[in-house]
N, C-alpha and C positions, 0 to 999 in steps of 0.2 A: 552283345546284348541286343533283344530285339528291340527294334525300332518303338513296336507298343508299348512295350514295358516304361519304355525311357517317357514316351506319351504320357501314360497312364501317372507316372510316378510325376510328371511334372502337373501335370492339372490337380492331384492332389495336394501336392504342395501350394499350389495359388490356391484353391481352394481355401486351405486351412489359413492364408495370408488372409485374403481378404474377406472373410470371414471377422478375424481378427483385426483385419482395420476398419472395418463396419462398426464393429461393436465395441469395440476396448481402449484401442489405439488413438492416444492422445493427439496423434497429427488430424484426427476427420474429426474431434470432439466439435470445434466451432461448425461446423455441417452438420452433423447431429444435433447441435443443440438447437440450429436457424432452421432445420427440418420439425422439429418437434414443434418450434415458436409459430411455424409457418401450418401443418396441420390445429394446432389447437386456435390458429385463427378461423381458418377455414372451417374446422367442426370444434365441436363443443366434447370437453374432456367426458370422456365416454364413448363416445359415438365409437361404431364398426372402426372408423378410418382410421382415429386418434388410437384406439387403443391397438388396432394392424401395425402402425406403423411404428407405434411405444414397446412394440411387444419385440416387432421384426428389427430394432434397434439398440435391445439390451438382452438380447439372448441369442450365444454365438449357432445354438444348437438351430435355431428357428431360421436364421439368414443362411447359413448353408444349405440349405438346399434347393433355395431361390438361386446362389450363388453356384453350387454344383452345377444347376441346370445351365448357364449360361458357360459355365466352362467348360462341360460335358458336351457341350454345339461347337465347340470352339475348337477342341479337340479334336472330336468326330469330321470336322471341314476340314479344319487349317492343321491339322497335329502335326504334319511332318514339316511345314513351313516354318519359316525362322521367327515369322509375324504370329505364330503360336508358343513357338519354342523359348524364342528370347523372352519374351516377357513372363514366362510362366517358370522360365529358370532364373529371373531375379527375383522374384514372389517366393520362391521355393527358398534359396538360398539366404533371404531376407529374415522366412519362417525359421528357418534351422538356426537362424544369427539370434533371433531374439530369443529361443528357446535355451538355447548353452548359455547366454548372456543372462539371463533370468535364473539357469541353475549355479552357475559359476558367482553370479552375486548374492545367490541367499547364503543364511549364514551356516557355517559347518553345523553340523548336529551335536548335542552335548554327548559326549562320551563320560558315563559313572562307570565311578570305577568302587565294587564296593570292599573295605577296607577293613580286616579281622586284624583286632586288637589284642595279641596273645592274656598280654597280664591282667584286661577287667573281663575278656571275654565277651566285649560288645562290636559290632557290627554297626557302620555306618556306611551313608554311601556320600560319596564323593563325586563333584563333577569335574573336576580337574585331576589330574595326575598329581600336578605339582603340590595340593594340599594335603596330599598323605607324608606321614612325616620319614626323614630319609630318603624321599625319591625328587626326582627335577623329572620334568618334563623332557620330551625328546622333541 
């Protein structure tokens, strides 16, 4: 595989990390929140600054590409370095951890099953298997 690709594929990856630890990720929440406390000393809720920095700290869409831009520098210098590489392949690998961990913990989807009732000739729907009458569950 080429060398860019491999580049390209890992700055996106940190990217989408720290993106996500900017803005969502419980571990930078105490930073976020002494950033917030510490602009709304310095300006008054509304000003240009308070609402830049309110804005660039709860919207992932808005910090990537403040974020981009420093990893797109980063890339572009260091990409084939290890001082690029490593770190932007724990970021990466981190992002992929919490995304399977986030689908694998929600909950399965309900599966209806809908159930025709020969002798009154009505139709219900079910969300279980096991509540039709005669079947179990598999």
């Amino acid at each position: 595989m080429d060398a860019h690709v491999i580049t390209y594929a890992l700055a996106l990856g940190a990217i989408l990390r720290l993106s996500r630890l900017v803005v969502d990720d419980d571990l930078t929440a105490p930073a976020r929140e002494a950033l917030h406390r510490r602009v709304h000393y310095i300006a008054a809720p509304g000003h240009r600054t308070a609402t830049f920095v309110a804005r660039l700290t709860a919207c992932t869409w808005c910090v990537s590409i403040w974020i981009s831009i420093g990893v797109t520098a980063a890339a572009y210098w260091a990409g084939d370095s290890p001082w690029f590489r490593y770190p932007a392949l724990v970021l990466t690998l981190s992002w992929f951890t919490g995304i399977i961990a986030s689908w694998l913990d929600s909950p399965p989807p309900v599966r209806h099953v809908v159930h025709h009732t020969p002798d009154t000739a009505s139709v219900r729907v079910i969300s279980h298997l096991a509540d039709v009458p005669g079947q179990t569950a598999s």
